[in-house]
C-alpha positions in Angstrom: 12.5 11.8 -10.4 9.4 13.6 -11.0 6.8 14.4 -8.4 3.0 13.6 -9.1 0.8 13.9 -5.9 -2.0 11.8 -7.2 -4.7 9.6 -5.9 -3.3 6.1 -7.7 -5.9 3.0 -8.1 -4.0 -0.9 -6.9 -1.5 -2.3 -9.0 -0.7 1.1 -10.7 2.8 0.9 -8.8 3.5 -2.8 -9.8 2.3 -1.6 -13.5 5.2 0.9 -13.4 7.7 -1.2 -12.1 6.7 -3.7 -14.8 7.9 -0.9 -17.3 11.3 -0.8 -15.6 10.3 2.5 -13.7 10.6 2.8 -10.3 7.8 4.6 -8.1 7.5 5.6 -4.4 4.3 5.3 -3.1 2.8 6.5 0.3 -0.5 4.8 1.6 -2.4 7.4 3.9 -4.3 7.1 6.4 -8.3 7.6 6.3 -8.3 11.3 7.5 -5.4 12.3 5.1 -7.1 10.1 2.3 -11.0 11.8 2.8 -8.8 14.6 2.5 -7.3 14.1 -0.5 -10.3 12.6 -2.1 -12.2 15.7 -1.3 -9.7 18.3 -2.9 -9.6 15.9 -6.1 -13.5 15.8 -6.1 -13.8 19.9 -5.9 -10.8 20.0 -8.9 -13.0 17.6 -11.1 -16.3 19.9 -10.5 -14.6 23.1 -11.2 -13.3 21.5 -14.3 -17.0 20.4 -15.4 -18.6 23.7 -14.5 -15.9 25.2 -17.4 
């Protein structure tokens, strides 16, 4: 199974399932989530500032 450490939106699991795929899902906590969120957010500006 391939990896994908990704920030998902709701339902984006059942959408996969829906496809007969199977996904494994971990919901964070807020301090690992802010975390995450941040990281994503500096990725997105260093892609805009290219």
């Amino acid at each position: 199974m391939k990896v994908y450490n990704k920030l998902i939106r709701d339902r984006i699991p059942e959408i996969i399932e829906a496809s007969g795929k199977k996904s494994n899902i971990k919901i964070m906590n807020d301090s690992d989530y802010l975390k995450s969120l941040n990281k994503k957010n500096q990725m997105n500006t260093m892609k805009a500032k290219m």
